[in-house]
C-alpha positions as CSV (number, residue, x, y, z in Angstrom):
1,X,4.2,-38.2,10.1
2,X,7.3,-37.7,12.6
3,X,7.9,-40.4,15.2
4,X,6.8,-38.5,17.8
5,X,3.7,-37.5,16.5
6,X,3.5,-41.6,15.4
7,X,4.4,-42.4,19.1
8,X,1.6,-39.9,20.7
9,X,-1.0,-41.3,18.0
10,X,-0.4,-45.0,19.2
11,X,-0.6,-43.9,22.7
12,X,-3.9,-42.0,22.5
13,X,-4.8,-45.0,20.0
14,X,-7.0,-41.8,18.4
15,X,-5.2,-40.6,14.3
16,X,-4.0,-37.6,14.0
17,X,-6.2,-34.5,13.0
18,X,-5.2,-31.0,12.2
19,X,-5.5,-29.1,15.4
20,X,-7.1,-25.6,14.2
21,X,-7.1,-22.3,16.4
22,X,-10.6,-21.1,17.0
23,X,-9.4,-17.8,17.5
24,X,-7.7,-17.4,13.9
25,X,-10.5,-19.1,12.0
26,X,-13.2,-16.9,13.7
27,X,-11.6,-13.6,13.6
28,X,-10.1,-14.0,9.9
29,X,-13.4,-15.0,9.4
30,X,-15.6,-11.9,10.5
31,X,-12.9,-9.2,9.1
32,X,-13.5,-11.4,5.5
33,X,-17.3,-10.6,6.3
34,X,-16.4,-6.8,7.2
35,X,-14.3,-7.1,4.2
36,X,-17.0,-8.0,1.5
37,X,-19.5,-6.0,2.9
38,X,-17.4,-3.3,2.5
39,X,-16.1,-3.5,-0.9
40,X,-19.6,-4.5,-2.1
41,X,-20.4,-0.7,-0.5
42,X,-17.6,1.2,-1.3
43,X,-17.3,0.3,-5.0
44,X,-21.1,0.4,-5.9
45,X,-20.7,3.7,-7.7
46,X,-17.3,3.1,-9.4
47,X,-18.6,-0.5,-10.3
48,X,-21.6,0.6,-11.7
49,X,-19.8,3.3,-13.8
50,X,-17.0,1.7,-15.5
51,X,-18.4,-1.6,-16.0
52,X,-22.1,-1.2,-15.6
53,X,-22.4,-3.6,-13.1
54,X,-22.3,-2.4,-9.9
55,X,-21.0,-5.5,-7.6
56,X,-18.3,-6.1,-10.4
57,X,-15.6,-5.9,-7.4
58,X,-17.5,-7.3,-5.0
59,X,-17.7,-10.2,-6.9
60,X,-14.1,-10.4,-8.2
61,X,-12.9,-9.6,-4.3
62,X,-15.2,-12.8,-3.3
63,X,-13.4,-14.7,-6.1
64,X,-9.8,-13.4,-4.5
65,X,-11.5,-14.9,-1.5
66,X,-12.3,-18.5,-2.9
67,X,-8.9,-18.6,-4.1
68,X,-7.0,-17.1,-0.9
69,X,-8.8,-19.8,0.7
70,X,-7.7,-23.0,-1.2
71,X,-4.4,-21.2,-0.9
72,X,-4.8,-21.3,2.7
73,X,-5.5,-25.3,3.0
74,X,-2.1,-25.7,0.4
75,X,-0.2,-23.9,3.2
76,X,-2.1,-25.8,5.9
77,X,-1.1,-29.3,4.3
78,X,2.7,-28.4,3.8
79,X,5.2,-28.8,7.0
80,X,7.1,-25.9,7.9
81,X,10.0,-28.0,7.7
82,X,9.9,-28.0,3.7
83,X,9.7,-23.9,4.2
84,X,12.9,-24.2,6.1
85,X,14.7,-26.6,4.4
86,X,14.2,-25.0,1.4
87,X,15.0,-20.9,2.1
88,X,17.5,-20.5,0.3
89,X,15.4,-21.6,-2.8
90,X,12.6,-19.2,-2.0
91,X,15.4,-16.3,-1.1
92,X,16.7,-16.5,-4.8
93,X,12.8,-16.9,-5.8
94,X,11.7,-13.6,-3.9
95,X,14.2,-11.7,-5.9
96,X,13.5,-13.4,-8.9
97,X,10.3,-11.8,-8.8
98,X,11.5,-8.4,-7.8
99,X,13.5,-8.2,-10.5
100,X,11.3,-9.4,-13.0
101,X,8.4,-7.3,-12.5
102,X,11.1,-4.8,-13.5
103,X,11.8,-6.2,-16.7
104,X,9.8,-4.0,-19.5
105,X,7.3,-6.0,-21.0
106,X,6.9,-8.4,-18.3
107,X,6.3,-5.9,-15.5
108,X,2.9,-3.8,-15.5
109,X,3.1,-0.4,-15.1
110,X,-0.1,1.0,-13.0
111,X,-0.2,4.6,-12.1
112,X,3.5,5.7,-12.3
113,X,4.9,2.5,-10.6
114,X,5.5,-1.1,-12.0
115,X,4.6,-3.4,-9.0
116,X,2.6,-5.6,-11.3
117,X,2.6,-8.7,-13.4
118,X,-0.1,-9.7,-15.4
119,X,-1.8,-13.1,-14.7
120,X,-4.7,-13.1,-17.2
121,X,-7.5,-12.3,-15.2
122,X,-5.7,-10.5,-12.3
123,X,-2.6,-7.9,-12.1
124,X,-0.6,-9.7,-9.3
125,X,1.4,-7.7,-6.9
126,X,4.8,-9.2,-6.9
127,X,6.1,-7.7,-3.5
128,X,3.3,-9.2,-1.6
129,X,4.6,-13.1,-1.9
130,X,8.2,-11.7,-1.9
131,X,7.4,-10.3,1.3
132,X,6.6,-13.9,2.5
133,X,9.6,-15.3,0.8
134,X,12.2,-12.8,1.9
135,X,10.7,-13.4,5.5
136,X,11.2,-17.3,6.0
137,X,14.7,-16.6,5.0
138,X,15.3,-14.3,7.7
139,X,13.6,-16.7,10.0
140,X,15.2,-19.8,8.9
141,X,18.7,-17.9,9.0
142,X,18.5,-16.8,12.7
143,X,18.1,-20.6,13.5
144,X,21.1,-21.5,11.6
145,X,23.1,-18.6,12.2
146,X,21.8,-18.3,15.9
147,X,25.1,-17.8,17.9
148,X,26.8,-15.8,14.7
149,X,23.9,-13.3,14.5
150,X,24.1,-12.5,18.1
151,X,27.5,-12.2,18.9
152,X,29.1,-10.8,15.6
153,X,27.9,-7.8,14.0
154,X,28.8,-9.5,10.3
155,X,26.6,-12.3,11.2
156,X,24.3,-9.9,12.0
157,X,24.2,-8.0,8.8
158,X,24.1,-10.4,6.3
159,X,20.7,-10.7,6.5
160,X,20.2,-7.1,6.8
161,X,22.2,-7.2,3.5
162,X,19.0,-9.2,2.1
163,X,16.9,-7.1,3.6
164,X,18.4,-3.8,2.3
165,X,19.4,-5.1,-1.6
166,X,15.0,-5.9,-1.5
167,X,14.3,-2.8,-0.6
168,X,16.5,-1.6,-3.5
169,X,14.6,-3.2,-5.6
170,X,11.3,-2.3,-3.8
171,X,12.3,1.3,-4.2
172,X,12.8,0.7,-7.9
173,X,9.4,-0.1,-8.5
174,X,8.6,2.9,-6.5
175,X,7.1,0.5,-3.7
176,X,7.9,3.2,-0.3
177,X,5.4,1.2,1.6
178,X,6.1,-2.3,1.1
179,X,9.7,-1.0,1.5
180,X,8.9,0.0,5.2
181,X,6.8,-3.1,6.3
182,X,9.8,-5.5,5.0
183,X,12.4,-3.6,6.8
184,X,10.1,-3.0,9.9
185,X,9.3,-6.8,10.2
186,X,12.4,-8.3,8.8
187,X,14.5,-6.3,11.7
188,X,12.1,-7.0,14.7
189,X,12.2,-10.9,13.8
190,X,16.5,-10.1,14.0
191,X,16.0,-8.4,17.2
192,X,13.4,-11.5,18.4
193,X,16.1,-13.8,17.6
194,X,18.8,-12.2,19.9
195,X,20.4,-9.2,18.0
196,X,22.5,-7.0,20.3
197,X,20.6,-3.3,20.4
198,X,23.6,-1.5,19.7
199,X,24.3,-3.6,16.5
200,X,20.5,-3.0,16.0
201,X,21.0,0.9,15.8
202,X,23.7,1.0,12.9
203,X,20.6,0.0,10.0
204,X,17.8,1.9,12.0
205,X,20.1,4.9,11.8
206,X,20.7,4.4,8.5
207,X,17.1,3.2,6.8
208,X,16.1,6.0,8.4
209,X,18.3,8.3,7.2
210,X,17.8,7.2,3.5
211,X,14.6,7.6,4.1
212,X,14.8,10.6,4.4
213,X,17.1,11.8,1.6
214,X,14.6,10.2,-0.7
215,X,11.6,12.1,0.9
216,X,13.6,15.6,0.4
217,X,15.4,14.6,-2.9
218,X,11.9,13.5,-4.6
219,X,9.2,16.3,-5.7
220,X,6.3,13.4,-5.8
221,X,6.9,12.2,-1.7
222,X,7.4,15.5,-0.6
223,X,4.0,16.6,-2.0
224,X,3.0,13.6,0.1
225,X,4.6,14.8,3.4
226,X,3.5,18.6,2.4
227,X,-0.2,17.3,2.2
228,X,0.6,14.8,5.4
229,X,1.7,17.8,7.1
230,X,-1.3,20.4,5.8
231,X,-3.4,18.3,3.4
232,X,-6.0,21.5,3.3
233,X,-3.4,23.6,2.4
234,X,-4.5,22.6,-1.2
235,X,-7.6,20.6,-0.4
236,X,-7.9,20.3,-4.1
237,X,-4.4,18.8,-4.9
238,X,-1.7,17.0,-3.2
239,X,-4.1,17.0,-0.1
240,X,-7.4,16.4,-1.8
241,X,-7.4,12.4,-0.3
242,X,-6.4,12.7,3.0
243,X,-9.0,15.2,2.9
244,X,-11.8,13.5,2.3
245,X,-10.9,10.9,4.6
246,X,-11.0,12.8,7.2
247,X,-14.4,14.1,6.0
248,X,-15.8,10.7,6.0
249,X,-14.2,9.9,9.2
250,X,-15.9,13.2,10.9
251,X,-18.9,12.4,9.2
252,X,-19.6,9.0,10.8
253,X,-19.4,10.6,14.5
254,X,-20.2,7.9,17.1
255,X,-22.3,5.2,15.3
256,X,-22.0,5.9,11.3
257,X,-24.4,7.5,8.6
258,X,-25.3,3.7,8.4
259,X,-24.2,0.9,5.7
260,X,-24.6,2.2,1.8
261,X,-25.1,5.6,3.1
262,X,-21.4,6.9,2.6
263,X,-21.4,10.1,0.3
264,X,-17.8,10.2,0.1
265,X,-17.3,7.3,-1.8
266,X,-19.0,8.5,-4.1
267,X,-16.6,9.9,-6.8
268,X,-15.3,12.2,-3.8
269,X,-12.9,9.7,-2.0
270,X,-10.2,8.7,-5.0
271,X,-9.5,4.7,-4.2
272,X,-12.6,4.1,-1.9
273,X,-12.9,0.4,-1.8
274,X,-8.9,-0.2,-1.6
275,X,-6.5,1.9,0.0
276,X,-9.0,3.9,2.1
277,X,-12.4,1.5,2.4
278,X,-11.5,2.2,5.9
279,X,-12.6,5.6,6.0
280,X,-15.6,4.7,4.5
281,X,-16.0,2.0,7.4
282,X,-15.8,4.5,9.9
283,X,-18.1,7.2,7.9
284,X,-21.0,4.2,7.4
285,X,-20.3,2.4,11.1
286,X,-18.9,5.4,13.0
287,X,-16.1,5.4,15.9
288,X,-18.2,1.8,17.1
289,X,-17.5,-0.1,13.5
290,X,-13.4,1.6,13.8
291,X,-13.6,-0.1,17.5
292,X,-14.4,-3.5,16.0
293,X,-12.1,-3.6,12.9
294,X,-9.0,-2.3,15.4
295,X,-9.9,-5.0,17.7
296,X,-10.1,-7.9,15.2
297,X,-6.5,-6.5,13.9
298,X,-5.6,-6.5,17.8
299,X,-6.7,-9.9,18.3
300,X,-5.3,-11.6,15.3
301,X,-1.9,-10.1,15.7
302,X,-2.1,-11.4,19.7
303,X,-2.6,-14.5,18.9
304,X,0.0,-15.0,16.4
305,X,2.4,-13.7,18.6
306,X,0.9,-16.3,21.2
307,X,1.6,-19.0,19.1
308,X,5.3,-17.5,18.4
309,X,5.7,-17.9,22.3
310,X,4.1,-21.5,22.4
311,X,6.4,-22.5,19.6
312,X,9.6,-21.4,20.9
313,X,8.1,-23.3,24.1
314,X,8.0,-26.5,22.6
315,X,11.6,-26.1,21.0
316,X,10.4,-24.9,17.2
317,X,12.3,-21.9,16.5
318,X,11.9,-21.4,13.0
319,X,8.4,-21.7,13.7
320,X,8.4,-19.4,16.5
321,X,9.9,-16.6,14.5
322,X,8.0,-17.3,11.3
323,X,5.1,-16.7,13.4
324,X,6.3,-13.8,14.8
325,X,7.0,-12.8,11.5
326,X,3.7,-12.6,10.5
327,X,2.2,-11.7,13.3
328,X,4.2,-8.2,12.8
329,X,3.6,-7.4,9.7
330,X,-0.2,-7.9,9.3
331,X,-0.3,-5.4,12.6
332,X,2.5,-3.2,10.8
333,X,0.8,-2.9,7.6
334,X,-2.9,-2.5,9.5
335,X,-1.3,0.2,11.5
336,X,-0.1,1.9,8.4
337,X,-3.1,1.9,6.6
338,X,-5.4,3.4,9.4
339,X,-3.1,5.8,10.0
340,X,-2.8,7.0,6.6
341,X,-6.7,6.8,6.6
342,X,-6.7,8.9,9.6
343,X,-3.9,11.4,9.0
344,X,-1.3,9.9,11.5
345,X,1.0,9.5,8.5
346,X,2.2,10.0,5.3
347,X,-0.1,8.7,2.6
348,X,1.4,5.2,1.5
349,X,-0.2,2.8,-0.8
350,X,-0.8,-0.1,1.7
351,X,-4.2,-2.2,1.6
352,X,-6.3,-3.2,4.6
353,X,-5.4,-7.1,5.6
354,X,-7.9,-9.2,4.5
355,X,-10.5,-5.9,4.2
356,X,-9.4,-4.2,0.8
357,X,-10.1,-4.8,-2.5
358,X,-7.1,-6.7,-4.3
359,X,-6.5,-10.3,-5.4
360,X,-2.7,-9.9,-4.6
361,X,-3.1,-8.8,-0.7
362,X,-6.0,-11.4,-0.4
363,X,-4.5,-14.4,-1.8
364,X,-1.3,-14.1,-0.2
365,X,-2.8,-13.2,3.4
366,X,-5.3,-15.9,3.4
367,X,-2.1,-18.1,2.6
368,X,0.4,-16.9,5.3
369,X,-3.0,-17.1,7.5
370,X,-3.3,-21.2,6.5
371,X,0.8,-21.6,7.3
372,X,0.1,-19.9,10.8
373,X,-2.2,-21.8,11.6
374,X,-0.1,-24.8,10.4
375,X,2.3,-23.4,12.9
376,X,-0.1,-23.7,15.4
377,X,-0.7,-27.2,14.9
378,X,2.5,-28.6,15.0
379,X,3.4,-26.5,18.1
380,X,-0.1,-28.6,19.9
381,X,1.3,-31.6,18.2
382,X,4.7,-30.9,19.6
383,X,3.3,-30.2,23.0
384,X,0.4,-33.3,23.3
385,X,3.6,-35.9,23.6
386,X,5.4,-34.4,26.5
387,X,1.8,-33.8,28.2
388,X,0.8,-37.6,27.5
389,X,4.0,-38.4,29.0
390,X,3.5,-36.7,32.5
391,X,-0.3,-37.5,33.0
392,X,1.3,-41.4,32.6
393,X,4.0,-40.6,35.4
394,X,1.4,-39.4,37.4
């Protein structure tokens, strides 16, 4: 307990209790419930044909829940100053993993790309808590670096030499995705913390370029684009997923076929219950259950950006820009995946926050949810003192 949360306690003469945001709880809480449902729906089929049972991902995705949720009450019990003060620890930690899952024999290699490491019972995804690694680092270096990082362009990018040597490694696995959503948030948290636009540019030119040369100078992404582009060019090939999203999409019209009546999961729609469970969300609920889920996403991603604002407010900037950090990339990587769902762009393979199937994506979401709202609570705690103060003057 700090002394000024001590000196507000003895002042109240009322101990100190967490200070959860109703807001956070309730709406991580329904898109878990949208979440189950729909894995329970999209995976029947598959389920029942491979092992016979057919809520075997259902119930393994409400056993990624259980454990995303005691993940998110160890987050909720550890200050953010122990994240800050120790960055540099969890810096060399993120690329620890990188790099290990990269190792052979220690990695797992799942269709044509070694993201994986094996945990027993689960194949964890390495880049999802590296992600949340690499992140505080950024955040915790534009508070100790503040006036460097804005005024000098080296200050500037040597965390966009962090960011960059990740996505090396990212690209290794081949991980083009989790590649984008690092870069994405990592430079809008620079850019929060005061970057100068023009110094801004020189990366964004240049992740974008390379970008690009790896689209052109790679056969397997620019079958992606090509189907992106056309997918029923060759309905039956490179374009054969996006096109049966878009199938189920059409199909649910205003108000859905209804819940378990999607025909498109069924052996048509390749990864129905992970990467594109929202297509069969909109086939079952229609263009009312897409509404929903958006606004949820919407919601959530306001209200950690809220909390970013309340935090810099009350003089927490690590905080602020932690917050900010997450609040980015769950809308980022949401945005992504409904667009790839939808045809907007190229297919990537991003999950659903907190709605598709995967023990990696669940467990470390449900996490960075607990420290937000750990965030939150030591932003009200920061606040309640200064209040407590004024109401006495008056």
């Amino acid at each position: 307990m700090t002394t000024t949360t001590m000196s507000y306690a003895r002042s109240t003469g009322q101990p100190r209790r967490f200070m959860f945001d109703a807001w956070i709880v309730g709406t991580v809480a329904a898109l878990l419930l949208v979440g189950l449902v729909m894995v329970a729906s999209a995976s029947i089929g598959v389920s029942d044909h491979e092992s016979g049972n057919p809520f075997f991902y259902f119930e393994r995705q409400l056993m990624y829940v259980a454990m995303g949720l005691v993940a998110a009450l160890i987050a909720m019990a550890i200050p953010t100053s122990v994240w800050e003060k120790h960055s540099m620890v969890l810096l060399v930690g993120g690329f620890a993993l990188l790099v290990m899952v990269l190792v052979p024999g220690v990695g797992h290699e799942v269709n044509g790309s070694r993201r994986w490491a094996r945990l027993g019972f689960m194949n964890f995804q390495v880049s999802e808590l590296a992600r949340v690694m690499l992140l505080t680092y950024i955040a915790s270096y534009a508070v100790r670096r503040s006036e460097e990082l804005c005024t000098s362009f080296k200050g500037f990018m040597k965390p966009v030499a962090v960011l960059g040597a990740a996505a090396v490694l990212l690209l290794v696995e081949p991980d083009f995705g989790a590649t984008t959503v690092l870069m994405a948030t990592g430079l809008a948290v620079l850019f929060l913390a005061g970057v100068r636009l023009h110094h801004l540019l020189v990366p964004v030119v240049v992740g974008v370029a390379g970008m690009a040369v790896l689209a052109v100078t790679s056969s397997y992404r620019m079958r992606r684009l090509t189907a992106f582009r056309n997918p029923w060019e060759d309905p039956f090939d490179s374009g054969f997923q996006l096109v049966q999203s878009l199938i189920a999409i059409g199909r649910g019209e205003w108000f859905g076929v209804g819940l378990g009546s999607s025909v498109q999961k069924l052996f048509y729609l390749p990864e129905a219950h992970t990467d594109f469970v929202f297509a069969v969300l909109a086939e079952e609920f229609g263009f009312l259950g897409v509404c929903v889920v958006v606004g949820l996403f919407s919601l959530l991603v306001g209200r950690a950006l809220e909390i970013s604002r309340k935090a810099a407010d009350a003089g927490l900037p690590f905080q602020s820009y932690l917050a900010a950090s997450i609040g980015i990339w769950l809308g980022l990587q949401a945005f992504v995946n409904i667009g790839v769902n939808m045809g907007l762009l190229p297919t990537k393979g991003l999950t659903l926050p907190l709605v598709s199937y995967g023990g990696s994506s669940m467990l470390v979401t449900l996490g960075v949810m607990g420290l937000l709202l750990r965030i939150n609570h030591e932003t009200q705690m920061a606040g309640r003192p200064a209040a407590s103060r004024e109401a006495r003057r008056e």
